[in-house]
N, C-alpha and C positions, 0 to 999 in steps of 0.2 A: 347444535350440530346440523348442519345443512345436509342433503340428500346426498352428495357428493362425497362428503367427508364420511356419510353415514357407509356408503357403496364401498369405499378403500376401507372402512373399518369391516366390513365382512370380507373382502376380497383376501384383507391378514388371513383370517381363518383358515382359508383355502393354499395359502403358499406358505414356501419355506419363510422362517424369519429374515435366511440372509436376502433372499428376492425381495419380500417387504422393504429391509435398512437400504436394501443397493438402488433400489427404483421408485416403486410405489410410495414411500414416504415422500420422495421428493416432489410429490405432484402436489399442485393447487389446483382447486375446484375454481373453476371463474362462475361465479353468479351471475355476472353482468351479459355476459355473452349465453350465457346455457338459457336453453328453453325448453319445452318438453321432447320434442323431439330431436334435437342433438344436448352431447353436456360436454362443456367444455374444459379441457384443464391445461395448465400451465406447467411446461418443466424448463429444468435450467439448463436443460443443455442438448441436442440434436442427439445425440448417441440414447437419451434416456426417453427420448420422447419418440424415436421408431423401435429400440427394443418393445415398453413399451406399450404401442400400436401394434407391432405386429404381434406378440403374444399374449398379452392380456387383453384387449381390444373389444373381442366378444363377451371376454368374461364378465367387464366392464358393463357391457349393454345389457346381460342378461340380468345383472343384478340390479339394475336401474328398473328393471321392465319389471324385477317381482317387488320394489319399493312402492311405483304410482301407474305397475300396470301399461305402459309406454316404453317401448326399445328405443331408445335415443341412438342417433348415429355418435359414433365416441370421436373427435377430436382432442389431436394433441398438439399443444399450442407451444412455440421455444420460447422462453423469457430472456432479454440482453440487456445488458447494460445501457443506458439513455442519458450519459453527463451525470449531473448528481442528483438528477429525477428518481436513479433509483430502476429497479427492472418493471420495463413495459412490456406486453405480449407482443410477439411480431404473428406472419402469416403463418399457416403449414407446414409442417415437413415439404420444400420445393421437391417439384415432381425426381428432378433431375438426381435427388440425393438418396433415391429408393433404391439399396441394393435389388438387383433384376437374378437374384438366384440364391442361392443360399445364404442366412443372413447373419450379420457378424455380429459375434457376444460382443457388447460393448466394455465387459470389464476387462478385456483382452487390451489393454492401452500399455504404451511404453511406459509411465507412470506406477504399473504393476507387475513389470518385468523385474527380477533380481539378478543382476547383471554382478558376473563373477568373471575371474580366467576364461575359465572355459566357454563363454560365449560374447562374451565383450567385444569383437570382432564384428561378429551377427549381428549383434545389438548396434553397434556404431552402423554399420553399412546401412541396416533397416532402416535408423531414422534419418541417416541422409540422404535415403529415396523416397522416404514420406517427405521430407520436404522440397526438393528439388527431385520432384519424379519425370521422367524419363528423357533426363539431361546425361548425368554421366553412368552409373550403370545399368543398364540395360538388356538385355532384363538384369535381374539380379535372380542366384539360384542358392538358397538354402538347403544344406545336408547334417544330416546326422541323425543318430539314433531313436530309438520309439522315446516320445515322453520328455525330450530333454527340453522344447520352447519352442519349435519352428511354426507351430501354427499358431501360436501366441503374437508370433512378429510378424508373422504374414497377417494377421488380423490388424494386431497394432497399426499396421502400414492402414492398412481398410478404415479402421476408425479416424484414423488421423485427418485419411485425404476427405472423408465425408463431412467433416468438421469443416473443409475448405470446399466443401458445396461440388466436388467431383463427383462421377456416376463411378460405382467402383462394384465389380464383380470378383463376388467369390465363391470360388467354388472346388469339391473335391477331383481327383481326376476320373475318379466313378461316377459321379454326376454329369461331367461334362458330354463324357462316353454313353449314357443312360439317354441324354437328352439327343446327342447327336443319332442314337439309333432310333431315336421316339419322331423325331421330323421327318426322318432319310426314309419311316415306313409310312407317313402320313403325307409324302412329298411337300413338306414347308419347310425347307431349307433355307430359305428365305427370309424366316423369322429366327431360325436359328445364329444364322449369321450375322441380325442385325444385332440377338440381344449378344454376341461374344463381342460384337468388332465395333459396336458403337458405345464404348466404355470409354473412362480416362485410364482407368486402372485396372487392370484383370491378373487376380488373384489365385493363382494355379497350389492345389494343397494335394502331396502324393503322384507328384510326375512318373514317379519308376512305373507306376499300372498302366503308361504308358506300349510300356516293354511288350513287343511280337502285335500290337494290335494295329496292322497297317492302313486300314481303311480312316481308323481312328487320327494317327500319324499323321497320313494323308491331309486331309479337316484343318487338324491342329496348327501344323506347317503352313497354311495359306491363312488361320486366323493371327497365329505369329506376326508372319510378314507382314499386315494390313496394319494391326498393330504396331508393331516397330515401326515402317515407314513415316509414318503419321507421328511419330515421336511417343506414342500412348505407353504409361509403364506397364514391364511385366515382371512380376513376380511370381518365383516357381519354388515346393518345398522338395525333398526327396529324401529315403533315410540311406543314402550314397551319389556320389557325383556324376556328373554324365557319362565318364568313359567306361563308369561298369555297370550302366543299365543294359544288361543285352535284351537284344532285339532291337535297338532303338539305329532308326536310321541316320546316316551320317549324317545329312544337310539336317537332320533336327540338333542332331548332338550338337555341332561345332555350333548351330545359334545358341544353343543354351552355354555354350563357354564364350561367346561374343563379350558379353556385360563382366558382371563379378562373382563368384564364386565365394560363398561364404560357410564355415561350418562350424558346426556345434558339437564340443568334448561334452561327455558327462563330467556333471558337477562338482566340485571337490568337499569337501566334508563341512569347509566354512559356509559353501555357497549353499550348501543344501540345507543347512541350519538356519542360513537367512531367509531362505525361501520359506520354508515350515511358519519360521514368526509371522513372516511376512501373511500367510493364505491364513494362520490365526487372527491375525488383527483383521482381516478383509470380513473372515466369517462371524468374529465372536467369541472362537474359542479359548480358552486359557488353561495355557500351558507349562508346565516349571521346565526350568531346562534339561534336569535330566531327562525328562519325558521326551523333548525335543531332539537332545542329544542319541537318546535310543532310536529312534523313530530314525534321526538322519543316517547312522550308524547298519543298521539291520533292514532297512526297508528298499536298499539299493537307489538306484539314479534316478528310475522313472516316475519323472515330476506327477505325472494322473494318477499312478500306483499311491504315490506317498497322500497326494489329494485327496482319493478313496478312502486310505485310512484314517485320515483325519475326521472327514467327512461320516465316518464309521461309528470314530469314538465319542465325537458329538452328539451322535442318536443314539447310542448305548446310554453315556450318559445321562443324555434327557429323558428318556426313558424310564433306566432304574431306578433316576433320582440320586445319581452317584458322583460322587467327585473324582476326578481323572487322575490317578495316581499311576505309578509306574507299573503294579502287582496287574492295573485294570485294564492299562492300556496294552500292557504286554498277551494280556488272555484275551483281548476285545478282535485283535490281530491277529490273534497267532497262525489262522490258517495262512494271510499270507504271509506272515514268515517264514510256514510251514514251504513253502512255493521255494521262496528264495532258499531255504538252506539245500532244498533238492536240490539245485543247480549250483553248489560249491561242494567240493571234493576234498580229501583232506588234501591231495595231492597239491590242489591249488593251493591250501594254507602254506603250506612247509614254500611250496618255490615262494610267495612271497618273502615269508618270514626268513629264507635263506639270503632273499635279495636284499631288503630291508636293514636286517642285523648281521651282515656280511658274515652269516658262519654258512658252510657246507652243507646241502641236505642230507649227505650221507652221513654229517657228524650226527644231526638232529633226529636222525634215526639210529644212531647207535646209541653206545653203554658210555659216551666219554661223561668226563662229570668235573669236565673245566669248568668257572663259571660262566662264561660268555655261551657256550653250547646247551648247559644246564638252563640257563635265562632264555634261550631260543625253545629248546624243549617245553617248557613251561609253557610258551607262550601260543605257541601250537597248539599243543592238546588245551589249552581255554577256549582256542579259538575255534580247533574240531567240536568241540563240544557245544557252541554258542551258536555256530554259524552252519554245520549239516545235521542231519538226522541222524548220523551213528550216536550206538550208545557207547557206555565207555569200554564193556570188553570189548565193542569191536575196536574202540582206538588203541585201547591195551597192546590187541593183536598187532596194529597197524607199528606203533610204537615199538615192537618187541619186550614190551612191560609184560609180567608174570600173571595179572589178573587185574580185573576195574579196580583194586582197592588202591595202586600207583595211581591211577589216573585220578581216584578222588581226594589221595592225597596232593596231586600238584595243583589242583582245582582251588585247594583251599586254600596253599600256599601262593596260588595267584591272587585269590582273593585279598588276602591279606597286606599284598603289598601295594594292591587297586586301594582299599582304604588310608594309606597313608602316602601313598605316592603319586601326586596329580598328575604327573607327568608320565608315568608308565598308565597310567589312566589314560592319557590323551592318545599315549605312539596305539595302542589298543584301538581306539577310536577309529587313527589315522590305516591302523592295517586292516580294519574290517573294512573300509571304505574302497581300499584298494584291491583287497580281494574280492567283492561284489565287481568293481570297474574290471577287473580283467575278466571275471566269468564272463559279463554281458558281452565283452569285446570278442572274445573266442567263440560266442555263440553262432 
């Protein structure tokens, strides 16, 4: 084992496993080129080799320096294809492809994206401005909700064009605003402007904090213009569209509806299911599907919420030394489910399940005992019970039932028809999913 391979094998120690699999394993020590004072290594691809540089970097030097005593300066070298020679090292990360501000996760690629209904749109427009960037739209402005993928595609765009050797900025709209008051008090305006307006691509993430700050506006508007004119793409995220950012001035707004407007639904029950396998297979985890299915079911739309709990049950699991079963994952979570069942009502259960199974909510609250009403009642009080905090005399009350012991009788009589009926298994599924989407939607 060479000093190189010795350095990444302590470096595991110190990081997650998935940062080890996603990066560091990928690196080769170059012998040939390392000396004592720089060590060189080899990766396969531009994206893995300024991640990284720019975060493990130091780590990298430090650990060399306690192996032979000597901080090597750390380069990171791209390997490409050479005919059927086989991968040769080329130069450096080119100056030119050094994001100049905040810096993008590389695992953020369209490659990683799970593209459903509800974003497929997003998804198509984004990569036909990664590749034909600031040709036809221009900018382009992504909307929707916390959590559903926009800054995954605003990145993906970032990664893509860095791949094609463009200087590509990104950054939050707090940042931008941070940095514009940090020059404007040290009068270097001047650097400010080069590092926004001399890009190929500038990556706007959370435009609405935009909203009432006019000096900021002001700025913004005249690095807009330089850019557009000059044909340089822009891309903008926001969790709604320009005509209901207030504060926002007209001649900004109508340029942000110049290009394309794209948005993002929360996910539907499939999609959210595919994405769950999907951030399992990326990290390691394994998962059965009912676990999976719970998880997509109770945990609501927002993709970083559901990522946290995954992220959760993994380190529980390693941990305890336990296997992830439904009893563990359900207790490993519960606070936030605890979260989400606070923000659904019974109220909300019944209008779905009224809309749903087309009966009345006023039948589903009375004494009828047809069976289509009886089937909606049922299905209700599982779902009051599964998806808010009430106990069951409060849904008793709600329900106008005599005492909890109705409710625990229809609890059981759901249960029973969940074990042999996959299919009232699934509409279950489908109406928790729904009712989560409309809480978030009315917030």
């Amino acid at each position: 084992m060479n000093i190189g391979q010795k350095v990444l094998f302590e470096l595991k120690k110190e990081i997650t496993q998935t940062e080890y699999e996603r990066y560091i394993k990928k690196l080769v020590y170059d012998t040939k080129h390392s000396r004592s004072n720089i060590a060189c290594f080899n990766a396969p691809n531009m994206l893995i080799a300024k991640w990284v540089k720019t975060k493990y970097a130091d780590k990298i030097a430090h650990l060399f320096e306690i192996q032979n005593e000597v901080k090597p300066k750390i380069e990171i070298n791209i390997e490409r294809p050479k005919g059927k020679q086989g991968l040769t090292p080329t130069k450096s990360i080119p100056e030119k492809t050094q994001a100049k501000s905040t810096h993008l996760n590389p695992s953020l690629t369209f490659e990683s994206f799970i593209v459903g209904d509800s974003n497929q749109f997003a998804y198509t427009t984004a990569k036909s401005v990664a590749e034909k960037p600031g040709r036809q739209y221009n900018p382009l402005f992504i909307y929707g909700g916390v959590g559903l993928g926009k800054t995954h595609l605003l990145q993906a765009i970032g990664n893509y064009r860095i791949e094609m050797g463009d200087t590509v900025i990104y950054t939050t709209l707090e940042q931008f605003m941070n940095s514009f008051t940090s020059h404007l008090r040290s009068q270097t305006m001047d650097r400010f402007r080069d590092k926004f307006r001399e890009c190929d691509l500038l990556l706007i993430d959370d435009i609405q904090f935009l909203s009432r700050k006019e000096q900021t506006q002001e700025e913004f508007f005249h690095t807009f213009n330089e850019l557009h004119n000059a044909n340089k793409q822009i891309v903008m995220t926001a969790d709604r569209p320009p005509k209901k950012i207030a504060g926002l001035v007209d001649r900004l707004r109508t340029r942000f509806e110049w290009g394309l407007m794209a948005d993002i639904q929360p996910p539907g029950l499939e999609t959210k299911i595919a994405i769950i396998q999907k951030k399992c297979e990326l990290d390691g985890i394994r998962l059965d599907q009912e676990i999976i299915q719970f998880i997509a079911t109770h945990m609501g739309d927002n993709i970083r919420e559901i990522e946290s709990a995954l992220i959760r049950l993994n380190a529980m699991s390693s941990m305890l030394n336990q296997e992830i079963t439904l009893d563990f994952a359900q207790n490993a979570i519960k606070d936030q489910l605890k979260e989400k069942k606070e923000h659904v009502t019974i109220d909300d259960i019944v209008k779905i399940v009224s809309r749903e199974l087309n009966v009345k909510p006023s039948d589903i609250k009375s004494k009828k005992r047809t069976k289509n009403v009886v089937n909606a009642r049922r299905t209700a009080i599982y779902l009051a019970r599964n998806l808010t905090p009430n106990s069951m005399p409060q849904i008793a009350l709600y329900f106008g039932m005599k005492d909890h012991t109705a409710i625990s009788h229809a609890m059981k009589k759901i249960n029973e028809i969940i074990e042999n009926d996959e299919n009232f298994k699934v509409l279950l599924e489908e109406l928790s999913n729904k009712i989560h989407t409309n809480t978030i939607q009315s917030e």
